[in-house]
N, C-alpha and C positions, 0 to 999 in steps of 0.2 A: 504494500500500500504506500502511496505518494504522500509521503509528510510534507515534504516541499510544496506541491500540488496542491493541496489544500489550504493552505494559510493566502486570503485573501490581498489582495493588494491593494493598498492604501494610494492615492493621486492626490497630491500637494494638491493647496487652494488654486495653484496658479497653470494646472494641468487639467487636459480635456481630453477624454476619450471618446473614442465613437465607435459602433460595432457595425460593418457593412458587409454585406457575403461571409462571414468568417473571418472577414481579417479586420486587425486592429488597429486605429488610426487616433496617435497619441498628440497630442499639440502641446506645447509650452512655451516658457521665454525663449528657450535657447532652441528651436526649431522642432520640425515634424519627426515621424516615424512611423514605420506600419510594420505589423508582427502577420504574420498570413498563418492563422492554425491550421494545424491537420485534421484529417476528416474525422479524427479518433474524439476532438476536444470541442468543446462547445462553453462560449463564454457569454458571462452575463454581468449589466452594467448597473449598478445599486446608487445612484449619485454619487460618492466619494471613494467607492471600491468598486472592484474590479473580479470577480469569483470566476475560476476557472472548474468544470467539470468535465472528465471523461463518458464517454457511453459505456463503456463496458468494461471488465474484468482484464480483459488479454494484457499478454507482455507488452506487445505494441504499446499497449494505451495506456498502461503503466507510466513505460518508460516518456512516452511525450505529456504526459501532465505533467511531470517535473521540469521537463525542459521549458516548455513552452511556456509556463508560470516564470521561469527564470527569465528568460526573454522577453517577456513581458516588460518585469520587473526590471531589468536591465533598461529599456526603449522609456519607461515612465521617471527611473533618474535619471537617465540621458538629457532626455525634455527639459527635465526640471532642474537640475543643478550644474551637470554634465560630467565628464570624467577627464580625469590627467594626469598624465607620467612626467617624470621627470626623469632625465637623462644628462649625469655627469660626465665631462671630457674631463682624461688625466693623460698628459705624457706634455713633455717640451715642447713646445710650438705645436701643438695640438689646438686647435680653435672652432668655435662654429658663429655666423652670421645672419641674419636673417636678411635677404633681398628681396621686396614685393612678395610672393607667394613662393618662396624657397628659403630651402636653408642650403647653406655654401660650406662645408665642412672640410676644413686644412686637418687631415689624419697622418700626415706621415709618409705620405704616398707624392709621387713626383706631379702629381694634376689635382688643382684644386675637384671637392665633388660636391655638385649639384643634386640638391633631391626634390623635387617638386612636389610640395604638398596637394593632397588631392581635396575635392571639395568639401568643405566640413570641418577640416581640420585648421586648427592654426596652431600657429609655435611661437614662442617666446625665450629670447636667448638673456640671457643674464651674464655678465662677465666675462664672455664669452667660453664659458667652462660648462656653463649650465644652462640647458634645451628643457624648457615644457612644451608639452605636447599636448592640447586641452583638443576637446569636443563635444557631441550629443551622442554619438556612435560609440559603444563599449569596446568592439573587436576591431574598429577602425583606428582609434585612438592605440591599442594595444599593434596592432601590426606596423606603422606607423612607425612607433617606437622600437617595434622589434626587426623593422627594415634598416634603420638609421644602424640601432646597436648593431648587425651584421658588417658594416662597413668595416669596422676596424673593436673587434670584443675583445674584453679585455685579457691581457696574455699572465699567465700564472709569476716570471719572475719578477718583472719590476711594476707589474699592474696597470703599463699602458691600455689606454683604449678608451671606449666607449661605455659604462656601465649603468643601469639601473639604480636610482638615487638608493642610498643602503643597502647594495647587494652587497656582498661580502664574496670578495674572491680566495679562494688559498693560495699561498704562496707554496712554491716550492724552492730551496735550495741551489742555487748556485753550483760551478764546479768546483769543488776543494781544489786551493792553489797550492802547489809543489809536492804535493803527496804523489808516490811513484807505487 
């Protein structure tokens, strides 16, 4: 049984749902969304919540009442507060910039790199050591981040690179010098 699935969803004052064909159409300050359920789930709209119920018993329809309650849940703080990573540069001449709708990222590599943010997204650099990555989009915001960190992640001995604010990398060891 969906414990997830069951616990209703709550929509700030300042967020609007709507229910058309099956799919769900969220509005708030910080823009739209739409959740498209499966044919397993059926939702219902109470003024300030939101109750997801399955049709029947099966695994299938287990397993998508919890997801799609997640998703949901997901697309309503999206709307409403939104989500952000933050993304530390470490190493020597290591930098990032924001130009118009890009970030210009000097990693250590002989060509400055270009990433073009996609719609929805914007970034914010600080110091130029520290990248937020804000949005409405949960898995837009997280790949985003997790395309940037690709460029250059961070290496285990001196901890260059790109990392996720408080990730913790481990170090390892060095070579011991003059031992034979």
């Amino acid at each position: 049984m969906s414990r997830t699935g069951k616990k209703p969803i709550v929509l700030p004052e300042k967020v609007k749902a709507r229910l058309v064909d099956n799919v769900i159409h969220v509005e708030g300050p910080l823009g739209k969304q739409q959740v498209a359920l499966s044919s397993f789930i059926k939702a219902t709209i109470d003024g300030q919540s939101v109750v997801l119920n399955r049709q029947d018993d099966t695994p299938d329809a287990k397993r998508n009442h919890g997801l799609y309650r997640a998703l949901l849940q997901n697309a309503v703080v999206g709307v409403g507060t939104g989500f952000q990573k933050v993304l530390e540069i470490e190493g020597v001449g290591y930098r990032a910039e924001l130009k118009g709708n890009a970030v210009n990222l000097t990693l250590g590599f002989s060509h400055p790199i270009v990433y073009d943010l996609p719609a929805g997204i914007k970034a914010a650099v600080e110091k130029q050591t520290k990248v937020t990555i804000s949005g409405s989009d949960r898995g837009l915001v997280g790949q985003v981040a997790a395309n940037i960190r690709a460029f250059r992640p961070p290496e285990p001995y001196k901890g260059k690179g790109v990392r996720y604010e408080g990730e913790f990398i481990q170090r390892k060891q060095g070579k011991a010098a003059g031992s034979k």
